[in-house]
C-alpha positions in Angstrom: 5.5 -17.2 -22.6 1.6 -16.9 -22.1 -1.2 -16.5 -24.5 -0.8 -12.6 -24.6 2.5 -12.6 -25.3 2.3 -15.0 -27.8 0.0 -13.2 -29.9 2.0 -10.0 -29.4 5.0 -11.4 -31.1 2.9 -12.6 -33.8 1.3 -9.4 -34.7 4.4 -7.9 -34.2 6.3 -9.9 -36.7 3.7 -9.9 -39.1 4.1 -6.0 -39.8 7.1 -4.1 -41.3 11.0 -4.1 -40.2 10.0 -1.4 -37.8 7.5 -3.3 -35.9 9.8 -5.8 -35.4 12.0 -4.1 -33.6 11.7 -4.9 -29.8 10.8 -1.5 -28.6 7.5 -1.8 -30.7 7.0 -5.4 -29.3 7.3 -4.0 -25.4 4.8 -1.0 -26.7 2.4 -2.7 -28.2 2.3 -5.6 -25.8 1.9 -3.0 -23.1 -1.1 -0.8 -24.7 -2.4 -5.1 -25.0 -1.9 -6.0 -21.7 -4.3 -2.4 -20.7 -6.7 -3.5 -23.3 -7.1 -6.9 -21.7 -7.0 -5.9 -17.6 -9.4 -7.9 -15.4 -12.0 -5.5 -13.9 -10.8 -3.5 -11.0 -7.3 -3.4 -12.1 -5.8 -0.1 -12.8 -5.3 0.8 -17.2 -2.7 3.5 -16.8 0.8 2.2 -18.7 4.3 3.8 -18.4 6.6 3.5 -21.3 9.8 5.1 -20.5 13.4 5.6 -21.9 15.7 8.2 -23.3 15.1 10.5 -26.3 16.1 8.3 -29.2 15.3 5.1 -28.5 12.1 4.5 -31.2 9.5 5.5 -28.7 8.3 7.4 -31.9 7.8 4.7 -34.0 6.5 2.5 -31.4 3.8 4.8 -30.1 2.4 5.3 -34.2 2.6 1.4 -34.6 0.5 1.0 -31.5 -1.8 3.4 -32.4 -2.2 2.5 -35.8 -3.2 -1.1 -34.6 -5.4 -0.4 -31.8 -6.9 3.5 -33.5 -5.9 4.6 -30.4 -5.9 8.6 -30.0 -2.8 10.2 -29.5 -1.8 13.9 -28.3 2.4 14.7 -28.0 2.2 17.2 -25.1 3.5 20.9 -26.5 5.5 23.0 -24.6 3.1 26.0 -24.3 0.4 23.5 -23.8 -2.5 24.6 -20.9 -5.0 22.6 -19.3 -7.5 23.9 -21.7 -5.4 23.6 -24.6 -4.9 19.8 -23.4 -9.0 19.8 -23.3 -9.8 21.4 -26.6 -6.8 18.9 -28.5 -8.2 15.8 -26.9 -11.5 17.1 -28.2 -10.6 17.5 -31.8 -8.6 14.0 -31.2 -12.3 12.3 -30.5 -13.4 14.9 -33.8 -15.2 17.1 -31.4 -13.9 20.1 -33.1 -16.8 22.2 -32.5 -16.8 22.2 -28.4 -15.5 25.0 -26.7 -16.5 26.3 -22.7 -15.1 26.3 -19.6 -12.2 23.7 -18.4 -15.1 21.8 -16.3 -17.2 21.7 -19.5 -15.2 20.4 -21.5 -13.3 18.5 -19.2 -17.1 16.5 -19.1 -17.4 16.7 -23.0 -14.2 14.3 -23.2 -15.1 12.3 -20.3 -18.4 11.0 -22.1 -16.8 11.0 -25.8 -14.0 8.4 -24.0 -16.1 6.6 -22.3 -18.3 5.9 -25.6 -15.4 3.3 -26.6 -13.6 2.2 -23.6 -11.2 -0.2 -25.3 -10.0 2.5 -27.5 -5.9 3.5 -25.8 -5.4 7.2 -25.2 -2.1 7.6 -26.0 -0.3 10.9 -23.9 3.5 11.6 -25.8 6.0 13.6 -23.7 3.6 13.0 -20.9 6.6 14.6 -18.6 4.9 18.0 -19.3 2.0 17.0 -18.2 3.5 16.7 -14.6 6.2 19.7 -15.1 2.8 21.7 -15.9 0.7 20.8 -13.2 -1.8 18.9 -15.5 -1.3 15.2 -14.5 -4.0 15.7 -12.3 -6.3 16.7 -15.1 -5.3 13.6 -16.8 -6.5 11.2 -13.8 -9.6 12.7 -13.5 -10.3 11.8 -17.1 -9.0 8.2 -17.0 -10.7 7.7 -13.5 -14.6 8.8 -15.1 -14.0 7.0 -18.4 -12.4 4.1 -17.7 -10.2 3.7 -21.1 -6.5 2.6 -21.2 -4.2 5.3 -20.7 -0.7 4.8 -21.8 2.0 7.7 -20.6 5.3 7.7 -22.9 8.3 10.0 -21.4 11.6 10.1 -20.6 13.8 7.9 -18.0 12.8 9.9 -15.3 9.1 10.3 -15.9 8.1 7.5 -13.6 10.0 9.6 -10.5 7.8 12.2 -12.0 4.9 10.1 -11.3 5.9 8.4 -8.1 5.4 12.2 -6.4 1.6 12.2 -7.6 0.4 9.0 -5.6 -3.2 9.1 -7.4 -1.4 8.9 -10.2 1.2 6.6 -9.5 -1.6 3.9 -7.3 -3.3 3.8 -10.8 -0.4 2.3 -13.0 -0.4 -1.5 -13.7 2.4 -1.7 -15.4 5.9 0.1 -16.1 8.1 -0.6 -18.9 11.4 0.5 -19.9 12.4 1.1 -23.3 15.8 -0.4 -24.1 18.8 0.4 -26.6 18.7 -0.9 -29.6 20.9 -4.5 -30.2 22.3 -6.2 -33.5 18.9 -7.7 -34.2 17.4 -4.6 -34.5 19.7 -3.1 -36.1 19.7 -5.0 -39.0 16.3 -4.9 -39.5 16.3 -1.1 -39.9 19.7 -1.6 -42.4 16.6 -3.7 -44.0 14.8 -0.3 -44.6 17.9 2.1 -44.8 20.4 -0.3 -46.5 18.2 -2.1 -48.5 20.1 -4.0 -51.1 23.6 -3.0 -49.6 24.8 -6.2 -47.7 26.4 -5.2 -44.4 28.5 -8.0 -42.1 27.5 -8.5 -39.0 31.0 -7.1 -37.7 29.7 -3.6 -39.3 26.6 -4.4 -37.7 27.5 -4.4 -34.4 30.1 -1.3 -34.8 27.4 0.4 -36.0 25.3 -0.2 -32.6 28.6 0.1 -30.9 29.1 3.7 -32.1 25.3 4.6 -31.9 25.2 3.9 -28.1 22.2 1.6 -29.1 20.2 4.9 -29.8 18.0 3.7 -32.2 17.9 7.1 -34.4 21.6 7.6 -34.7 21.6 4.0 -35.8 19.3 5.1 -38.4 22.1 8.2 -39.5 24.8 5.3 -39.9 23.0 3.4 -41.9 21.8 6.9 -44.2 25.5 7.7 -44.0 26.3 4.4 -45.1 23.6 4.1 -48.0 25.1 7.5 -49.8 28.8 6.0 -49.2 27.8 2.6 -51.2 26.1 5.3 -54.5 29.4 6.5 -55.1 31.1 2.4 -54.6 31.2 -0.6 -56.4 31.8 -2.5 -52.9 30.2 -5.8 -52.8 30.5 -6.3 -49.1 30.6 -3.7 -46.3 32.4 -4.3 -43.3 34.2 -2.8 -40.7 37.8 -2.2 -42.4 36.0 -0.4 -45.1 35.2 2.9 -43.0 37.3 5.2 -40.9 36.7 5.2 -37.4 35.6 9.0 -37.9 32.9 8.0 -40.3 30.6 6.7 -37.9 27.7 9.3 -36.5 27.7 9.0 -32.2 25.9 12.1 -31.5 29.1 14.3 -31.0 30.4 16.6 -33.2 33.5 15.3 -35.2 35.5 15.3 -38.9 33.7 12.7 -41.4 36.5 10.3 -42.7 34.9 8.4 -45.8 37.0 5.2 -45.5 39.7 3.4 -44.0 42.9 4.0 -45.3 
């Protein structure tokens, strides 16, 4: 482990339950590793994965460390909406003009702090809209860390734009959720309600490691234990219908 990474896990583990979990650790240690490029090196980051995997609360624990800005792509979103949001992000709300013009106004407000992450959610619109392009142009005149956050197949996406894709220095996949970090969000959801590790791992078993229907169990199970005088909660206590995967299906409260 080198120097960076070491301090990344420290800073990591020094913050709440969620930024402990590991998705925040490869976030935040990515946005880092942009911070900290050599010259010359490219500072566009990929953080990828499916819908429910904490890329959410990763991206606001990175940019509450680093005060990076951030702007979640909307779906009606156009190139000068992009323009005039990244403006208000830098607190330029008064600049309106052309696409050029202000594509210029947010080239030199970036550029002003060039460690400071710009942080694109749901950056898979920005190619499905044609505005990727628009995005370069900005990174490539200001310089600052860019860090794209999509789903799986937004680097595909990106491998089609090769000025895009030539500019990344580093991809990284977001990955399911595992026992660890699952009891460290039964920490925030279950606090005081002492789970076994067997219900643990049923949980993340049921939850397909997603990390926000992990987040449902625990809920689920946090209402079950008001209305109990259990001690313990383990496996044999629910029904195997309890359990929230995603798919519809008939709530059982407990095992018979």
């Amino acid at each position: 482990m080198d120097i960076l990474d070491t301090k990344v896990n420290q800073t990591v583990h020094q913050q709440s339950n969620y930024a402990a979990l590991e998705n925040v650790a490869r976030l935040f240690g990515l946005v880092s590793k942009l911070q900290s490029r050599s010259g010359g090196l490219p500072g566009i980051g990929v953080f990828h994965g499916p819908s429910g995997y904490g890329k959410t609360i990763s991206t606001i624990f990175a940019q509450n460390r680093t005060r990076a800005l951030l702007l979640q792509i909307g779906d009606s979103w156009t190139r000068k909406k992009l323009l005039e949001k990244l403006l208000e992000e830098l607190g330029e709300t008064g600049r309106k003009g052309s696409i050029a013009n202000m594509a210029e106004w947010a080239i030199e407000c970036l550029a002003e702090d060039p460690d400071r992450p710009l942080i694109i959610d749901e950056a898979d619109k920005l190619v499905d809209k044609g505005m990727i392009e628009l995005l370069r142009e900005l990174y490539e005149h200001a310089q600052v860390p860019v860090l794209l956050i999509g789903e799986e197949l937004l680097p595909e996406k990106l491998m089609k734009h090769e000025r895009v894709h030539n500019r990344v220095l580093s991809w990284v996949a977001a990955q399911p959720c595992n026992a660890s970090d699952a009891r460290k969000l039964a920490d925030i959801y279950c606090r005081g309600i002492r789970l076994s590790d067997d219900l643990i791992d049923l949980i993340v078993e049921k939850s397909g490691g997603v990390a926000r229907r992990i987040c449902v169990n625990l809920d689920q199970i946090r209402e079950e234990a008001l209305l109990s005088s259990q001690e313990v909660y383990d496996t044999q206590y629910f029904a195997p219908g309890f359990f929230y995967t995603g798919e519809p299906r008939s709530r059982g409260r407990r095992a018979a």
